[in-house]
C-alpha positions as CSV (number, residue, x, y, z in Angstrom):
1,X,69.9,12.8,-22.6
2,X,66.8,15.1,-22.5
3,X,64.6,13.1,-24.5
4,X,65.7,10.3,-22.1
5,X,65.1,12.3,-19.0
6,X,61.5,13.5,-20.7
7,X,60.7,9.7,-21.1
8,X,61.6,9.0,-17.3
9,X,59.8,12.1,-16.2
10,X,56.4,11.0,-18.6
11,X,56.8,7.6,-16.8
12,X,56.9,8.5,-13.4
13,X,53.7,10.9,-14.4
14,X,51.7,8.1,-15.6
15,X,52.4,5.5,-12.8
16,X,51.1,8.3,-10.5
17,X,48.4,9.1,-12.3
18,X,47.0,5.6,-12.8
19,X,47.6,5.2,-8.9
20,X,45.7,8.1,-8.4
21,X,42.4,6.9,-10.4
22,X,43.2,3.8,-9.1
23,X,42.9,5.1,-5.3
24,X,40.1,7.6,-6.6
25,X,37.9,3.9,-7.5
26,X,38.4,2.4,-4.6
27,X,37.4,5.1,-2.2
28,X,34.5,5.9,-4.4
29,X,33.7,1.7,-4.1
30,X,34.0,2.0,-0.1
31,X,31.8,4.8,0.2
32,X,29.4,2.5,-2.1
33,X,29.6,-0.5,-0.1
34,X,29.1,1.5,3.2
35,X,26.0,3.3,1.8
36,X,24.7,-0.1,0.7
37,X,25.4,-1.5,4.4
38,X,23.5,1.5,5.9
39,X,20.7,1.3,3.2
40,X,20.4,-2.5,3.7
41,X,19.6,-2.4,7.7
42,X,17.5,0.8,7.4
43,X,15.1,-1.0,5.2
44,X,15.4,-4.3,7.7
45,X,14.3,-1.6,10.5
46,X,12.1,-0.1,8.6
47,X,10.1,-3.4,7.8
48,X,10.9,-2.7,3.9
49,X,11.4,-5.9,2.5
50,X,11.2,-5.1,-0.7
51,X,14.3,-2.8,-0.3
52,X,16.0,-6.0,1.2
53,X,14.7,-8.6,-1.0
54,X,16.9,-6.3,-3.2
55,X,20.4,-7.2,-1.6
56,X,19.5,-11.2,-1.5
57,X,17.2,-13.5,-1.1
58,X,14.4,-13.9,1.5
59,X,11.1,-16.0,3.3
60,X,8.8,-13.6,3.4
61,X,6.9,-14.7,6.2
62,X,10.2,-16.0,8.6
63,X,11.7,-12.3,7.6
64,X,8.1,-10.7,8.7
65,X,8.0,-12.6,12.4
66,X,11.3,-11.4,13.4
67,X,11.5,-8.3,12.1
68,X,10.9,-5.8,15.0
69,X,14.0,-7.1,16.7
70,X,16.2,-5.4,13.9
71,X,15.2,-1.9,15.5
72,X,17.5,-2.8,18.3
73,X,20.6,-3.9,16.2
74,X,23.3,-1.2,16.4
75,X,26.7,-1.5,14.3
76,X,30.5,-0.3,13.4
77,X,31.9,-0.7,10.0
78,X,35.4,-1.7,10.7
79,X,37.2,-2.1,8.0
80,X,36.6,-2.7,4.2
81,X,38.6,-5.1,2.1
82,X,38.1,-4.2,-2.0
83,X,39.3,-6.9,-4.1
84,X,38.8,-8.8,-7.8
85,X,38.5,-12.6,-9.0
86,X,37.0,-13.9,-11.9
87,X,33.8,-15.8,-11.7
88,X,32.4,-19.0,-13.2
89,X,32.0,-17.4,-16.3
90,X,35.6,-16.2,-16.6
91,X,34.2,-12.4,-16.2
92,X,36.1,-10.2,-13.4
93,X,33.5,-9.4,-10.3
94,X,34.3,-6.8,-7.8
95,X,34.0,-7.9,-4.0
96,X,33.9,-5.9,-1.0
97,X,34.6,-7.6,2.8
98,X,33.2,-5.4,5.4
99,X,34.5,-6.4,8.8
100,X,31.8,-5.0,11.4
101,X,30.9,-5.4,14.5
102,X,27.1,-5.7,15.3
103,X,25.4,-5.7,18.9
104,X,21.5,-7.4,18.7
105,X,18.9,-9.0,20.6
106,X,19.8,-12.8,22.1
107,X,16.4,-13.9,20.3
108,X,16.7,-17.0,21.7
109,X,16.5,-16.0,25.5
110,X,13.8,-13.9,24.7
111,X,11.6,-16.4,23.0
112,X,12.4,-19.2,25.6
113,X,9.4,-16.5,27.8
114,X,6.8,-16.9,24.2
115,X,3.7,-18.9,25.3
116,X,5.7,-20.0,27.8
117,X,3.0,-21.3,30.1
118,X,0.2,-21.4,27.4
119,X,-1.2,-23.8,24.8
120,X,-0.4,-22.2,21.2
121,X,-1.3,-25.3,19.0
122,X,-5.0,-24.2,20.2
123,X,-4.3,-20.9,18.0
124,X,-3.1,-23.0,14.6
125,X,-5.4,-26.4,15.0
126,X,-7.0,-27.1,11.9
127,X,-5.8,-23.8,10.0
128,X,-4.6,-24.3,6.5
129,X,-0.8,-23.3,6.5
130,X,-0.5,-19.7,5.2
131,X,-3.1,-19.1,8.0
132,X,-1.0,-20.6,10.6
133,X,1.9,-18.4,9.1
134,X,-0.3,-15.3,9.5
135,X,-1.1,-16.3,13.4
136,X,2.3,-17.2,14.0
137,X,3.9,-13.7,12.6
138,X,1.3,-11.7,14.5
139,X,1.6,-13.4,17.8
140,X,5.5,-13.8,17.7
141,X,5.7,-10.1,16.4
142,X,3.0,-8.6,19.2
143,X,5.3,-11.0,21.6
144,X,8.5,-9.1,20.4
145,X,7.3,-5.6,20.1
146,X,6.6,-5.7,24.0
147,X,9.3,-8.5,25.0
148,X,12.1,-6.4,23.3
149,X,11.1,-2.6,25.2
150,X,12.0,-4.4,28.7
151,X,15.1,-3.7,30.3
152,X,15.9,-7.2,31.0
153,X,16.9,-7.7,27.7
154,X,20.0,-9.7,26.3
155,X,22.1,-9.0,23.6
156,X,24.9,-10.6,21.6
157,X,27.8,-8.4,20.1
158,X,30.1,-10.2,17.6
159,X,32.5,-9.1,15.0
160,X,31.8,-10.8,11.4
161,X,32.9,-10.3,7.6
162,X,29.8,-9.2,5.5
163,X,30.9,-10.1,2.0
164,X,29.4,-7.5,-0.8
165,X,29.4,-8.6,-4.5
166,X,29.0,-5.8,-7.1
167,X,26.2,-6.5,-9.4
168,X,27.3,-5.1,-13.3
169,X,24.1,-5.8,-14.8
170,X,21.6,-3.5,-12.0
171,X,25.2,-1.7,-11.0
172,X,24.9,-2.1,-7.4
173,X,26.5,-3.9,-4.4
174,X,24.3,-6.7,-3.4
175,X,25.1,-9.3,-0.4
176,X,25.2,-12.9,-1.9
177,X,23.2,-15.5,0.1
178,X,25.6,-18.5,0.0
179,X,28.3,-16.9,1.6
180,X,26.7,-14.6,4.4
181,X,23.8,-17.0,6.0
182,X,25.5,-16.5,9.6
183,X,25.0,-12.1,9.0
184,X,21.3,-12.7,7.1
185,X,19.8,-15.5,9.9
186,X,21.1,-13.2,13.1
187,X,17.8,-12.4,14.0
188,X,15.7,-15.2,11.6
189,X,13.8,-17.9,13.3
190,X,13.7,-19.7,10.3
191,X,15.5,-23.2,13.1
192,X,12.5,-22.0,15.8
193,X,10.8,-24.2,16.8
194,X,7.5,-23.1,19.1
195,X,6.6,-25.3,21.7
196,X,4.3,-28.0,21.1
197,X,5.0,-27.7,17.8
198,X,5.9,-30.2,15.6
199,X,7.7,-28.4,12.7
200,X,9.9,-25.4,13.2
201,X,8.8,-22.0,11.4
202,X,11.1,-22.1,8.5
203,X,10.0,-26.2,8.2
204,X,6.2,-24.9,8.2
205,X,7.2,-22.0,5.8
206,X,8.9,-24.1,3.1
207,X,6.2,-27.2,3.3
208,X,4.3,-27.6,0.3
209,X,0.6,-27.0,0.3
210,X,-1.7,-30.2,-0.7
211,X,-5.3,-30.2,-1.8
212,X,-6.7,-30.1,1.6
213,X,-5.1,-27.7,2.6
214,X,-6.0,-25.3,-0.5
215,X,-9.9,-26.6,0.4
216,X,-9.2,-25.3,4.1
217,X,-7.6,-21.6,3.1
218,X,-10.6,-21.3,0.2
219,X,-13.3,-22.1,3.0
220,X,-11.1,-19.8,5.7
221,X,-10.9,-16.5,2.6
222,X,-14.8,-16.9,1.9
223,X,-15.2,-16.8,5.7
224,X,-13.5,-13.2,6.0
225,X,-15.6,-12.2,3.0
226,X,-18.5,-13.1,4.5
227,X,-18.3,-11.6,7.6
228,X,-16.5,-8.8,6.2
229,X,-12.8,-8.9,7.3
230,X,-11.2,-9.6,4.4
231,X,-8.6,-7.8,3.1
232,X,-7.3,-6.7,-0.3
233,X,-5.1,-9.6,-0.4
234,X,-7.3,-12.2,0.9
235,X,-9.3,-11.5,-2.1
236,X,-5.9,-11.8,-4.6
237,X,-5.1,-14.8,-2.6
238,X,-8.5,-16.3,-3.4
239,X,-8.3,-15.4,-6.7
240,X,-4.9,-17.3,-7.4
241,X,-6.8,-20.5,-5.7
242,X,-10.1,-20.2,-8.3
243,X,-7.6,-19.6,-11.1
244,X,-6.6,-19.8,-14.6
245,X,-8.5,-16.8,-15.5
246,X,-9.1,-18.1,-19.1
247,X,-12.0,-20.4,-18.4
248,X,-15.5,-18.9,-18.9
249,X,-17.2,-21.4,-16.4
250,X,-15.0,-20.1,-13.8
251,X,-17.7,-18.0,-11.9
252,X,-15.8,-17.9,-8.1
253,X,-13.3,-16.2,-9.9
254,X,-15.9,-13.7,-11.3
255,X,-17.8,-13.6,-8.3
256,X,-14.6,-12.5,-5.9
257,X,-13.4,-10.0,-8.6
258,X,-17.0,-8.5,-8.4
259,X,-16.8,-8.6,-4.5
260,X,-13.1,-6.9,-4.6
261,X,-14.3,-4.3,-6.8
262,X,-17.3,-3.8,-4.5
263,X,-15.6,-3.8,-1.5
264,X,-12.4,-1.7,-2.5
265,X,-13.9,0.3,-5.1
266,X,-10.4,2.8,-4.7
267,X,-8.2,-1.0,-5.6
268,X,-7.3,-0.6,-9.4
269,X,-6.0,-3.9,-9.5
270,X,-9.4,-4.9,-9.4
271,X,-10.7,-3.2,-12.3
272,X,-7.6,-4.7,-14.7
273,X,-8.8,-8.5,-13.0
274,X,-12.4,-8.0,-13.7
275,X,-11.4,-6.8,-17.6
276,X,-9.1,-8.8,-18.4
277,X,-11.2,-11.8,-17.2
278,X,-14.1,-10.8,-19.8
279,X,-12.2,-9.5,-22.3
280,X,-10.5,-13.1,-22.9
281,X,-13.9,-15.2,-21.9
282,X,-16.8,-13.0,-23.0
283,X,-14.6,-11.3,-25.7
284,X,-18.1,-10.1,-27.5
285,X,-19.4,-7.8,-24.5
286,X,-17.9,-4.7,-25.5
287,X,-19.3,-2.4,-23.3
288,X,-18.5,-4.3,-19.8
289,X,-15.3,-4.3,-21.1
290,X,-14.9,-1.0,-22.3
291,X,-16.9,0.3,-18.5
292,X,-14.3,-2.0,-16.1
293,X,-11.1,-0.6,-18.3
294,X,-12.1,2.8,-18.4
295,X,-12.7,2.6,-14.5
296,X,-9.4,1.0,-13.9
297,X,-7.5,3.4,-15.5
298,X,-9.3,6.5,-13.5
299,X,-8.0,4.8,-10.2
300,X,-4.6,4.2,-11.4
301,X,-4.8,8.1,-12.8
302,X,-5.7,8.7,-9.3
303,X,-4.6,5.9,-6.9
304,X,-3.5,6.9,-3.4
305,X,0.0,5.9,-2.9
306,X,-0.4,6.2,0.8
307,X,-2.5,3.5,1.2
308,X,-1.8,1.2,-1.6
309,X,2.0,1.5,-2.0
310,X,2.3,-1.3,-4.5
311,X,1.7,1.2,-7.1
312,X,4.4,3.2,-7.2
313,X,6.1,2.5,-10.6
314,X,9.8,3.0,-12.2
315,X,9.4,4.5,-15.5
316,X,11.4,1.3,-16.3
317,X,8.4,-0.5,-15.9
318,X,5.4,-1.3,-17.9
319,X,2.3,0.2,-15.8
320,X,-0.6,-1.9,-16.0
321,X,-3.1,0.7,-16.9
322,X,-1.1,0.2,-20.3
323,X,-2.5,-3.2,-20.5
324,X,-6.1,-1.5,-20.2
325,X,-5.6,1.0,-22.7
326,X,-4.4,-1.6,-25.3
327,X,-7.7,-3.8,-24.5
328,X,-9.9,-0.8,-25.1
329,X,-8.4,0.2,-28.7
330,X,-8.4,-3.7,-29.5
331,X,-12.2,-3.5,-28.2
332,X,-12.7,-0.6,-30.7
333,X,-11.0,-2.0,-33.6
334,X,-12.8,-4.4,-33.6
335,X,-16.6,-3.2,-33.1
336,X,-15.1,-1.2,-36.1
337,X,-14.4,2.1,-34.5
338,X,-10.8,2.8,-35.4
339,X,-11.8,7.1,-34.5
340,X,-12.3,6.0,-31.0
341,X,-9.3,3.9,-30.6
342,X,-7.6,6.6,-32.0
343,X,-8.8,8.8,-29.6
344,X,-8.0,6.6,-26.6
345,X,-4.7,6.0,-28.0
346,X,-3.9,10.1,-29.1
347,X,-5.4,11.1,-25.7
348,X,-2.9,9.0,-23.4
349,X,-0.3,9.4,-26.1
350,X,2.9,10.8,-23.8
351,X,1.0,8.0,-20.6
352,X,1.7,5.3,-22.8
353,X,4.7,5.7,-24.3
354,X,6.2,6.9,-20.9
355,X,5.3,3.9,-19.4
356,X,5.0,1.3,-22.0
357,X,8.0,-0.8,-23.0
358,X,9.1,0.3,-26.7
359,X,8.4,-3.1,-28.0
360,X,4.8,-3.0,-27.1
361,X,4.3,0.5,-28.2
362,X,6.1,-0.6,-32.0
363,X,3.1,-3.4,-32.0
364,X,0.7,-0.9,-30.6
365,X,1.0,2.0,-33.1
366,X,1.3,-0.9,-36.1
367,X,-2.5,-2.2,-34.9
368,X,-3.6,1.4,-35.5
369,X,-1.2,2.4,-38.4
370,X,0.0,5.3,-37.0
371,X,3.1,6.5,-38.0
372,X,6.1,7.9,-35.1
């Protein structure tokens, strides 16, 4: 009887106590989700697409127009729904439904007053696309910034389900595209269409670019160059256009690399364009090679952050300036100085193997037989 009562008594104990981790998972889920929510809109107010790229897909440029308008979106998380199916693959996914109710801008009465009683087409005639995208997010965005301030504003408030799928491989909650357009195009104007127009953004975003139309945004990048207006990514966009970089006769390439470098001589990028170009074309001019990597890897050393926030890195990922100190021992190695790329290579010893995936360093240390 008291080994029976024991058994009962052990029972009850573990039903609890699985109900207890049990409860203890999905509250610690819930708070994950929420946190995910909150992190998600901050970076939509905060113009950080990168940070929302993260929770699903986006257009860039259709994201960019409209984006002021997400500094007026308030919210209330509701309720949260935790649940588990199995997906295609037969693998059990963990899905959140987060019933919230959102209050934001009726973009569609406020853009019914954009250019209203002016001529826009005269803006975009005979621009090359990506430059009609640029004039089209600046105006709508200058439009919204002081459209959006007035007190005659409308707003929409609707309750919706925001469905969250947890993500095993990057462990985190992400918001799957498929099954939450109506939350993601809220505030998009990807279906705008501004008038006199014939396409609507999202139709002039997603068109594929022809050969007259590279021609036009070639001639329209050399123009800012000229007259001195360019921007760093004018130059990387021109740079894509006179690409592949392996082709030795390919002298616009050279010449804009030159011209980046000139022009932001702070932009390491530029260094790591300039050797990698003549390291795999002029492979035999050691010492321009050796001069652009060793300058590219004092402004990634000392890069300002501030102004060029692309290069903040993970220590998950491979830092280019790795890329710079491999050319350099390869360079040595093969004028026959193994010392020197030794010396590169024991110098930025704990640099590169912080930042270099471990497969790269393997083939690294093997090219200069150096032992872990």
């Amino acid at each position: 009887m008291k080994r029976f009562i024991s058994f009962i008594l052990l029972a009850i104990m573990f039903i609890t106590s699985c109900g207890i981790s049990q409860s203890v998972e999905e509250n610690d889920d819930k708070k994950a989700v929420i946190a995910a929510f909150n992190d998600y809109i901050n970076a939509a107010k905060n113009e950080d697409t990168k940070k929302v790229s993260e929770y699903h897909l986006m257009w860039f440029n259709i994201w960019r127009t409209s984006q002021e308008s997400y500094k007026y979106l308030t919210y209330k998380i509701n309720k949260i729904e935790l649940t588990k199916q199995k997906n295609g693959n037969g693998r059990n996914i963990k899905l959140a439904y987060v019933n919230v109710s959102l209050k934001y801008p009726d973009l569609n009465y406020t853009m019914s007053k954009f250019y209203k009683n002016k001529d826009f087409n005269s803006l975009v005639r005979g621009k090359s696309r990506p430059t009609q995208l640029e004039i089209i997010e600046q105006e709508i965005s200058s439009f919204l910034k002081n459209e959006l301030k007035k007190n005659d504003t409308k707003y929409i408030e609707k309750e919706m389900i925001v469905k969250f799928e947890y993500n095993t491989p990057i462990g985190r909650w992400v918001i799957p595209e498929d099954c939450n357009k109506e939350f993601i195009n809220i505030l998009s104007l990807d279906n705008y269409k501004i008038k006199g127009m014939d396409k609507t953004i999202g139709e002039i975003t997603r068109t594929p670019s022809d050969d007259k139309d590279r021609k036009l945004l070639i001639n329209e990048k050399e123009e800012k160059i000229r007259n001195k207006t360019a921007k760093v990514d004018d130059y990387k966009l021109l740079l894509i256009l006179y690409s592949p970089v392996k082709n030795p006769d390919n002298i616009n390439f050279k010449r804009i690399s030159q011209k980046l470098i000139e022009n932001f001589p702070d932009y390491p990028e530029g260094y790591l364009i300039m050797t990698d170009f003549i390291y795999h074309n002029y492979p035999d001019k050691y010492s321009e090679i050796l001069n652009y990597a060793q300058k590219g890897i004092e402004a990634y050393k000392n890069v300002d952050t501030k102004k060029y926030p692309e290069f903040v890195y993970e220590n998950s990922r491979n830092h280019p300036m790795n890329e710079l100190f491999t050319i350099m021992i390869d360079v040595y190695l093969k004028k026959g100085e193994k010392e020197k790329a030794l010396d590169v290579f024991n110098k930025n010893k704990k640099i590169i193997k912080y930042w270099m995936p471990p497969a790269n360093y393997v083939q690294l240390i093997k090219k200069l037989g150096v032992k872990w």
